[in-house]
TIRO-2110 file (N, C-alpha, C; in Angstrom, 1 decimal):
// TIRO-2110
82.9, 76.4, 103.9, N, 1, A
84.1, 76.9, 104.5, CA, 1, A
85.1, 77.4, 103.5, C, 1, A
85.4, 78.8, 104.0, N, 2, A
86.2, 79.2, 102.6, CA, 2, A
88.0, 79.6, 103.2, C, 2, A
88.9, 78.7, 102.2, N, 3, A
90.0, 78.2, 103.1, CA, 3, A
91.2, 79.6, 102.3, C, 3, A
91.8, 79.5, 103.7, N, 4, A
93.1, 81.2, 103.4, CA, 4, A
94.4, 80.3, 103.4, C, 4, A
95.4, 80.9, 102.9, N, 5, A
96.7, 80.3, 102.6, CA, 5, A
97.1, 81.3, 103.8, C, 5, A
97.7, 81.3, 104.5, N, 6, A
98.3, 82.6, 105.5, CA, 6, A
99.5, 81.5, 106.3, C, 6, A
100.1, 83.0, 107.4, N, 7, A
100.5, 82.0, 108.0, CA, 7, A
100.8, 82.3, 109.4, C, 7, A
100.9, 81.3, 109.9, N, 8, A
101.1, 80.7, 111.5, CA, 8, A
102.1, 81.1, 112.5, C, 8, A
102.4, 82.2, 112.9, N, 9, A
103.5, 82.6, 114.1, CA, 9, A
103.6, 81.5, 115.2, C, 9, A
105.4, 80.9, 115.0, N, 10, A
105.5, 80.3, 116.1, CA, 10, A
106.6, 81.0, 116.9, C, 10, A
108.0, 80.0, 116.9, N, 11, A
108.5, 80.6, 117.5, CA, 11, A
109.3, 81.2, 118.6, C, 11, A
109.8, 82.2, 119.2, N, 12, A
109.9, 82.7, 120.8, CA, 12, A
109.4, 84.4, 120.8, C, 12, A
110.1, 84.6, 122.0, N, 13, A
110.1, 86.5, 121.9, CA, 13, A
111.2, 86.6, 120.7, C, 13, A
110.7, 87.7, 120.5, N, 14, A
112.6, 88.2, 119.5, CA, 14, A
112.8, 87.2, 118.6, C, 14, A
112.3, 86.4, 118.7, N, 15, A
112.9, 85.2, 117.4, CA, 15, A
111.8, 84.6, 116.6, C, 15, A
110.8, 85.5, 115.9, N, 16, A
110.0, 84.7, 114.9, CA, 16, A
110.2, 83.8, 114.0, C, 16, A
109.2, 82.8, 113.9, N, 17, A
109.1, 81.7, 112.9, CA, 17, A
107.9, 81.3, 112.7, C, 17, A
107.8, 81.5, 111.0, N, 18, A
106.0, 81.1, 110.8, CA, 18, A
105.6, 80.1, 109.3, C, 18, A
105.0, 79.2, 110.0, N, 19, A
104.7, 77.8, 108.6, CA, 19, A
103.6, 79.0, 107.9, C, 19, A
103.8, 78.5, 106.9, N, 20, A
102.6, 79.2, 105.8, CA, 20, A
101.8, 77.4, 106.2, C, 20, A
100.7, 78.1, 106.0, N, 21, A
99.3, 77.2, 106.6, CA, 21, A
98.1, 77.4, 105.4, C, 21, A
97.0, 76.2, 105.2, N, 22, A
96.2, 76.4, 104.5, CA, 22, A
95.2, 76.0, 105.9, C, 22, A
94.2, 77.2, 105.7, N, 23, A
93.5, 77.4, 107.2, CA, 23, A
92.0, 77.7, 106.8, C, 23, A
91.5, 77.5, 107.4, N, 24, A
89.5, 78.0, 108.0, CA, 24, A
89.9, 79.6, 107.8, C, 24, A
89.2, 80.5, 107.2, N, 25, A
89.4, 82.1, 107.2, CA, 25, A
88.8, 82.3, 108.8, C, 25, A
88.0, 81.4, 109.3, N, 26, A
87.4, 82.2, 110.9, CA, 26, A
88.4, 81.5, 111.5, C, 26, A
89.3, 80.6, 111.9, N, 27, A
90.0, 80.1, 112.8, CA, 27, A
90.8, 81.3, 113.2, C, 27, A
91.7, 81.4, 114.3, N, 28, A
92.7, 82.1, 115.2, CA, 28, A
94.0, 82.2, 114.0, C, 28, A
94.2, 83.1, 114.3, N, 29, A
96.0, 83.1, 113.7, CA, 29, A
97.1, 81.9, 114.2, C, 29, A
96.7, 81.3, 115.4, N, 30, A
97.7, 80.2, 115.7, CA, 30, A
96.6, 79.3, 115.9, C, 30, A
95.2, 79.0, 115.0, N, 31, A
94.8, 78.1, 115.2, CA, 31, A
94.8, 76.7, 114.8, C, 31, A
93.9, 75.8, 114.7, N, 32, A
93.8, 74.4, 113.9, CA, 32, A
93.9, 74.7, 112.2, C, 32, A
95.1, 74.3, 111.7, N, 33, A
95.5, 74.1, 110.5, CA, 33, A
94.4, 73.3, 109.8, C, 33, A
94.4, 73.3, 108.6, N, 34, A
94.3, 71.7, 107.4, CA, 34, A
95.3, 71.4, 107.2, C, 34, A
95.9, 72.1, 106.6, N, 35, A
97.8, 71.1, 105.6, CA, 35, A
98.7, 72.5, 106.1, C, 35, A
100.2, 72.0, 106.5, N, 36, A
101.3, 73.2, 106.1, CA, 36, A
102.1, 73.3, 105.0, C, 36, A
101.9, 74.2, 104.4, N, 37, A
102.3, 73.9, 103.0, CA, 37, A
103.8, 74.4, 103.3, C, 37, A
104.6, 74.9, 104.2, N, 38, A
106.1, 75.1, 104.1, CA, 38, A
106.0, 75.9, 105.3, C, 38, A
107.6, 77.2, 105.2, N, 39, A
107.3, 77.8, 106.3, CA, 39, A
108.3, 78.7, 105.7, C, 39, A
108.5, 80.2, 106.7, N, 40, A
109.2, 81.2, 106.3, CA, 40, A
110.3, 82.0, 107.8, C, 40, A
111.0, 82.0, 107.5, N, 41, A
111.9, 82.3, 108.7, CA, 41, A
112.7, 83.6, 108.5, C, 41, A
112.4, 84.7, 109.4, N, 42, A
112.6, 86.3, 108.6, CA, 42, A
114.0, 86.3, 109.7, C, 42, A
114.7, 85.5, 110.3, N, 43, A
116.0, 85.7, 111.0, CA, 43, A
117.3, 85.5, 110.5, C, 43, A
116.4, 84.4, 109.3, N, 44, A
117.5, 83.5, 108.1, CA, 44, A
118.2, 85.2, 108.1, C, 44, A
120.0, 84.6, 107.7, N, 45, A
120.9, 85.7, 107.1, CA, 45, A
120.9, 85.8, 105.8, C, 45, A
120.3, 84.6, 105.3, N, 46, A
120.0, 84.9, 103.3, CA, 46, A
119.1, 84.9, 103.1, C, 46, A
118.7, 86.2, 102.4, N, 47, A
116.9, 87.0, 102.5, CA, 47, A
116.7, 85.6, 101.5, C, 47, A
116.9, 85.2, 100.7, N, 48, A
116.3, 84.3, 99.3, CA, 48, A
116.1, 82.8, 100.2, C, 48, A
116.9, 82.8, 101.3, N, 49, A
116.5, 81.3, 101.9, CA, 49, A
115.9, 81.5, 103.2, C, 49, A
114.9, 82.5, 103.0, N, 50, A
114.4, 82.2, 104.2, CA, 50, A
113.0, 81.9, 104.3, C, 50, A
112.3, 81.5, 102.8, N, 51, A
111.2, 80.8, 102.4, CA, 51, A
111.4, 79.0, 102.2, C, 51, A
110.5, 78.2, 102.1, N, 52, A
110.7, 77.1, 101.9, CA, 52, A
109.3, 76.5, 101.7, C, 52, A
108.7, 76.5, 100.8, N, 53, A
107.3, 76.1, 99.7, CA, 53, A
107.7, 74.8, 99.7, C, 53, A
106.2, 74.4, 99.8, N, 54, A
105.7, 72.5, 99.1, CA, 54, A
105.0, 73.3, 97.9, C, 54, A
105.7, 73.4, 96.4, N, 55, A
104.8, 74.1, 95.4, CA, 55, A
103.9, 73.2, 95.4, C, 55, A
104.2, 72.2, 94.8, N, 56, A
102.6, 71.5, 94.6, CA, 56, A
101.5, 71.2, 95.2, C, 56, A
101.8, 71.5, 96.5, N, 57, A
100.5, 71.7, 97.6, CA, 57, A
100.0, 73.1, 97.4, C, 57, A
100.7, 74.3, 97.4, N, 58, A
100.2, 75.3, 96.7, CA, 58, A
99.6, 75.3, 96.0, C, 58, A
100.0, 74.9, 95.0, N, 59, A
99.3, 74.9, 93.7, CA, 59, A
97.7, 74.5, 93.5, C, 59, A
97.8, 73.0, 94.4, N, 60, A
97.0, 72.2, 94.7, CA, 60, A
95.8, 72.9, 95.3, C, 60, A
96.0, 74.0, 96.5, N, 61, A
95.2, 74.7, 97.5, CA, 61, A
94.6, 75.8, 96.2, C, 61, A
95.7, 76.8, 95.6, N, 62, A
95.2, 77.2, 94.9, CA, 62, A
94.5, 77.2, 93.5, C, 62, A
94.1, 75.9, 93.4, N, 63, A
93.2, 75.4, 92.3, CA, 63, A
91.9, 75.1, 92.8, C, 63, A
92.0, 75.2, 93.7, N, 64, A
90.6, 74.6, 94.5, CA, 64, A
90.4, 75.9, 95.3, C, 64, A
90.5, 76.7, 95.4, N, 65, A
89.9, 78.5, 95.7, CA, 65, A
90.2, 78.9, 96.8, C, 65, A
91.3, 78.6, 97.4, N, 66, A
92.0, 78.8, 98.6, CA, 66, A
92.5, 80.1, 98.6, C, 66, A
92.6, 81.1, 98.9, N, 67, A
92.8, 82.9, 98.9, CA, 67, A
94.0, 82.9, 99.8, C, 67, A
95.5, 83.2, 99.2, N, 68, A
96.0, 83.6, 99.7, CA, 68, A
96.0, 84.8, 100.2, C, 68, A
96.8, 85.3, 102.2, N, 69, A
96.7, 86.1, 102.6, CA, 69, A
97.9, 87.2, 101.1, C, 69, A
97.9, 88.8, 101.9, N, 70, A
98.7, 89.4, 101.1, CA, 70, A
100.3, 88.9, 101.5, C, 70, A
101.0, 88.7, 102.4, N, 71, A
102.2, 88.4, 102.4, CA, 71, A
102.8, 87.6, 101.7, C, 71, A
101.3, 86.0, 101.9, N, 72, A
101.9, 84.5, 101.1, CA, 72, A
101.5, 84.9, 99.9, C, 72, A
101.0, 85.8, 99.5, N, 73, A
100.8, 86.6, 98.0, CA, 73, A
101.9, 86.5, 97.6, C, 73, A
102.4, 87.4, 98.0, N, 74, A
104.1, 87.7, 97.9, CA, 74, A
105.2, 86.7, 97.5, C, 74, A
105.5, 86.2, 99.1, N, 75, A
106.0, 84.7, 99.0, CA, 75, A
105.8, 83.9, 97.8, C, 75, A
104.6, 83.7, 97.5, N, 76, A
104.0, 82.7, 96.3, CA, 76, A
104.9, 83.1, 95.2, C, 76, A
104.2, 84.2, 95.0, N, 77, A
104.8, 84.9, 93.5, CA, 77, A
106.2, 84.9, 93.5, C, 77, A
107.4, 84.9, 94.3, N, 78, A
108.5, 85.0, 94.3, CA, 78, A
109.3, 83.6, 94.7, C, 78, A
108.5, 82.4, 95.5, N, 79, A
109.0, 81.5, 96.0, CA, 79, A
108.4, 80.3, 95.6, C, 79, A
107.0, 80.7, 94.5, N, 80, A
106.2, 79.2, 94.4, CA, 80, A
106.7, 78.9, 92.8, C, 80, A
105.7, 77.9, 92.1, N, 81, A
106.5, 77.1, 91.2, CA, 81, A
106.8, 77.9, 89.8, C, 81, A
106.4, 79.0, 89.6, N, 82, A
107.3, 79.8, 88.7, CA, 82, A
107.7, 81.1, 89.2, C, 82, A
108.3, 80.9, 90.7, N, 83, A
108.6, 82.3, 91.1, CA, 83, A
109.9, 83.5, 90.3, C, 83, A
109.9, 84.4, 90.8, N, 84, A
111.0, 85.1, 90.4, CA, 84, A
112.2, 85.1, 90.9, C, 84, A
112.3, 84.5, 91.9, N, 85, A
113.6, 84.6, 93.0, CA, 85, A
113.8, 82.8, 93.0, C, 85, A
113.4, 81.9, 92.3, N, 86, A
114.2, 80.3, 92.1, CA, 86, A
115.5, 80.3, 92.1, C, 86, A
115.7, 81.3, 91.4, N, 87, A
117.8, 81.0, 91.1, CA, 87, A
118.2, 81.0, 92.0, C, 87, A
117.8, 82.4, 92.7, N, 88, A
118.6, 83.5, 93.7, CA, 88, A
118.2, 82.4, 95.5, C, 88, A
117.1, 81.4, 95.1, N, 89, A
116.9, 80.8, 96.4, CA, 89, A
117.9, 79.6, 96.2, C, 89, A
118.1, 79.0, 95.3, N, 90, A
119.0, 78.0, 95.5, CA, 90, A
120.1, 78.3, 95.6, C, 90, A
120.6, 79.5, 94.9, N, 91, A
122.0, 79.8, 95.4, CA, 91, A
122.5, 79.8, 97.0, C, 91, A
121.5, 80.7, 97.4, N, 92, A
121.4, 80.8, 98.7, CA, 92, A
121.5, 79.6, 99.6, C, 92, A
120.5, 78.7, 99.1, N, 93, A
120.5, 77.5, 100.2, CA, 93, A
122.3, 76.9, 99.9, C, 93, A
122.5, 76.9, 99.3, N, 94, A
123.8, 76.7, 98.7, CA, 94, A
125.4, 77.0, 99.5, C, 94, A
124.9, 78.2, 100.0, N, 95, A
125.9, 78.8, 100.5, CA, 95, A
125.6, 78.7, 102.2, C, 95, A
124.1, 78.3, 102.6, N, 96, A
123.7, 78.0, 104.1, CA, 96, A
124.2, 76.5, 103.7, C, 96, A
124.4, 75.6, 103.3, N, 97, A
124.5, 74.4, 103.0, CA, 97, A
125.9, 74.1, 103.6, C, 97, A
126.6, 74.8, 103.3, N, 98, A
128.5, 75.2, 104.0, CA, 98, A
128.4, 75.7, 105.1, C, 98, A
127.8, 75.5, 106.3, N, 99, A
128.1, 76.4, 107.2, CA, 99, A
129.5, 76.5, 107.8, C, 99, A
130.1, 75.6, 107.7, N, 100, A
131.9, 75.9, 108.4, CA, 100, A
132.3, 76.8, 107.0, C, 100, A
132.0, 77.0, 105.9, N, 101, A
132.9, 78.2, 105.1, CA, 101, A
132.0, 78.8, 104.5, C, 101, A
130.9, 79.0, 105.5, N, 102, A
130.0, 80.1, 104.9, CA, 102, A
130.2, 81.8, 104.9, C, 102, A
130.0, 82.1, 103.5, N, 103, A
130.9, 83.6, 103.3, CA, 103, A
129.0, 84.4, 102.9, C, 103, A
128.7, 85.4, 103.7, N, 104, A
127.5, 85.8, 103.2, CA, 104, A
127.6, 86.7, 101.7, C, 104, A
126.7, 86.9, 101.3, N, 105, A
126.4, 87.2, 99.7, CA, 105, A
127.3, 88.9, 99.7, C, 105, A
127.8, 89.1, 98.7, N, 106, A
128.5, 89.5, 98.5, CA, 106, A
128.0, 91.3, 98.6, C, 106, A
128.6, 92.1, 99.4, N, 107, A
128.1, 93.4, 99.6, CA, 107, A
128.8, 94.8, 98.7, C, 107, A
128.2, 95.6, 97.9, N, 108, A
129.2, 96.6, 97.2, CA, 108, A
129.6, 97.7, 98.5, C, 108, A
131.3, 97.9, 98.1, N, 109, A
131.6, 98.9, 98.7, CA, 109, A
131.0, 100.0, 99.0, C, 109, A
130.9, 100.7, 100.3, N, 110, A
130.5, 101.9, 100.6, CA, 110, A
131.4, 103.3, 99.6, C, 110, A
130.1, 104.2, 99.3, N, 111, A
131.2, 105.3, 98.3, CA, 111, A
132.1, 105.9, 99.1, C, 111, A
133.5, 106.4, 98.2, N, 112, A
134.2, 107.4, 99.1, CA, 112, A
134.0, 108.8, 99.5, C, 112, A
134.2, 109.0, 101.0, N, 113, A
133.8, 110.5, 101.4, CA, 113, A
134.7, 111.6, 101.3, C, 113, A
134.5, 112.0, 100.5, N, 114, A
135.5, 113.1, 100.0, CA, 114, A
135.2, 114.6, 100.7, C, 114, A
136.5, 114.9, 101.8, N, 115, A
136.5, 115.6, 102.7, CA, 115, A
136.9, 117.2, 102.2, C, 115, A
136.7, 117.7, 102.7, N, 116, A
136.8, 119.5, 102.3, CA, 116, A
138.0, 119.7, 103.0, C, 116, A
139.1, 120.7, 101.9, N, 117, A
140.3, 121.3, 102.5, CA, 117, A
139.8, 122.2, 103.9, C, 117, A
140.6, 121.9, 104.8, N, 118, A
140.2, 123.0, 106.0, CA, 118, A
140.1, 124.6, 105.5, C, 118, A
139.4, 125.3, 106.1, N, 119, A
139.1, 126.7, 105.4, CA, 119, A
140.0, 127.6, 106.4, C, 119, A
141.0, 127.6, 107.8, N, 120, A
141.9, 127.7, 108.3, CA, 120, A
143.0, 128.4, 107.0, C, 120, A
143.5, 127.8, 106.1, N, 121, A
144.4, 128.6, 105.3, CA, 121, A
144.4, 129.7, 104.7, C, 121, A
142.9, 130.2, 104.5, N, 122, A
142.6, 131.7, 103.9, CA, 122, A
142.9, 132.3, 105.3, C, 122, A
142.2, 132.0, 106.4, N, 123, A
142.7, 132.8, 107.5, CA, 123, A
144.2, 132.9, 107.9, C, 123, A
144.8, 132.2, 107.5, N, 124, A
146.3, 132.3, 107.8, CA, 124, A
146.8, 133.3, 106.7, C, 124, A
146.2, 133.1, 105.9, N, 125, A
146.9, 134.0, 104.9, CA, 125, A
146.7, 135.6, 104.7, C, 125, A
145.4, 135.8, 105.6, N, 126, A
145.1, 137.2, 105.5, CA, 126, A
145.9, 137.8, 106.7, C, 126, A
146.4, 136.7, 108.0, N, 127, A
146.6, 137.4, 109.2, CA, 127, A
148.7, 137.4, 108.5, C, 127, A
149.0, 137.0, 107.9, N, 128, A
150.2, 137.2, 107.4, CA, 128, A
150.4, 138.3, 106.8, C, 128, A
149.6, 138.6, 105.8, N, 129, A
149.3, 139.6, 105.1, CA, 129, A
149.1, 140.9, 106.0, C, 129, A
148.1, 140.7, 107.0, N, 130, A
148.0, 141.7, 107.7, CA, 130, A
149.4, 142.3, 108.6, C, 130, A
150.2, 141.0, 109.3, N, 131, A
151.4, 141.2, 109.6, CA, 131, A
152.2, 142.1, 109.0, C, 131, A
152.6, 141.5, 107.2, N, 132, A
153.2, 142.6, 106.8, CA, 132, A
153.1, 143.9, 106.9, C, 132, A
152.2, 144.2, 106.1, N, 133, A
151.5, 145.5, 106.3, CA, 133, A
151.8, 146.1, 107.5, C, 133, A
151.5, 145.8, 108.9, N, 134, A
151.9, 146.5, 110.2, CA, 134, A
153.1, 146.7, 110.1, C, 134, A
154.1, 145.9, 109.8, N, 135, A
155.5, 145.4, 109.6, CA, 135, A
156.1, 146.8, 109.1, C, 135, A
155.3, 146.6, 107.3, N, 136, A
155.7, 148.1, 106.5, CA, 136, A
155.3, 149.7, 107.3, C, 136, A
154.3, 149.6, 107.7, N, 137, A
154.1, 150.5, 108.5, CA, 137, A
155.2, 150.9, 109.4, C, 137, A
155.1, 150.5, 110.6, N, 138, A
156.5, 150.5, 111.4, CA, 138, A
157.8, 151.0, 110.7, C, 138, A
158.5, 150.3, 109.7, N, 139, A
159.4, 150.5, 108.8, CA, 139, A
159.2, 152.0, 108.4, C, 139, A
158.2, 151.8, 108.1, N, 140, A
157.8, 153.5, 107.5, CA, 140, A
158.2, 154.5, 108.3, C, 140, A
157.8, 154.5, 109.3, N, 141, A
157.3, 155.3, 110.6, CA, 141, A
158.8, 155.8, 111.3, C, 141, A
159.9, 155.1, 111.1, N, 142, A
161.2, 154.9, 111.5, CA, 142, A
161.9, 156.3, 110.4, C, 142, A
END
């Protein structure tokens, strides 16, 4: 039996939620588990907290020749026990941890749009100009 790290859609419509699973590679995508090593929730508002690993069970699966799918690939690398995103996930649970003064992660201003003078005042200025001119004419003509 050769075992996949992948993971398990639960959940509703519109509202996904999926345990990362160490599973049978022929079982169903919502089938009979072995162990749930954690789970992942893509609705979370803080992208860094919406993983949640048992590393050592990871670790544990993957010593013993367990193939992570490509996504828990991912996950792993960024969420398991020397991931690259550790800091940036506890900060996060950190700030879900407050929910009555929870302020989301901090966004940079949009750039300023810098608008074009209306092109209206060259035409104003030619039909003035033209005015005169008619003007001196007339004058003339007298």
């Amino acid at each position: 039996m050769s075992v996949r790290i992948r993971l398990k859609k639960m959940g509703r419509a519109h509202r996904p939620f999926f345990r990362v699973c160490a599973m049978d590679q022929r079982s169903p995508r919502d089938g009979r588990v072995i162990e749930e090593l954690g789970y992942y929730d893509p609705m979370c508002p803080e992208t860094d907290a919406r993983v949640q690993l048992k590393s050592d069970r990871v670790d544990h699966w993957l010593s013993v020749g367990a193939q992570p799918s490509e996504k828990v690939a991912v996950l792993i690398k960024k969420y398991g026990t020397d991931g690259t995103h550790l800091a940036a996930q506890q900060e996060a649970l950190e700030r879900l941890g407050k929910r009555k003064e929870y302020t989301p992660a901090p966004v940079p201003p949009p750039k300023p749009v810098v608008q074009e003078a209306p092109a209206e005042e060259p035409a104003a200025e030619e039909a003035a100009a033209e005015g005169e001119a008619v003007a001196e004419t007339e004058a003339a003509a007298e």
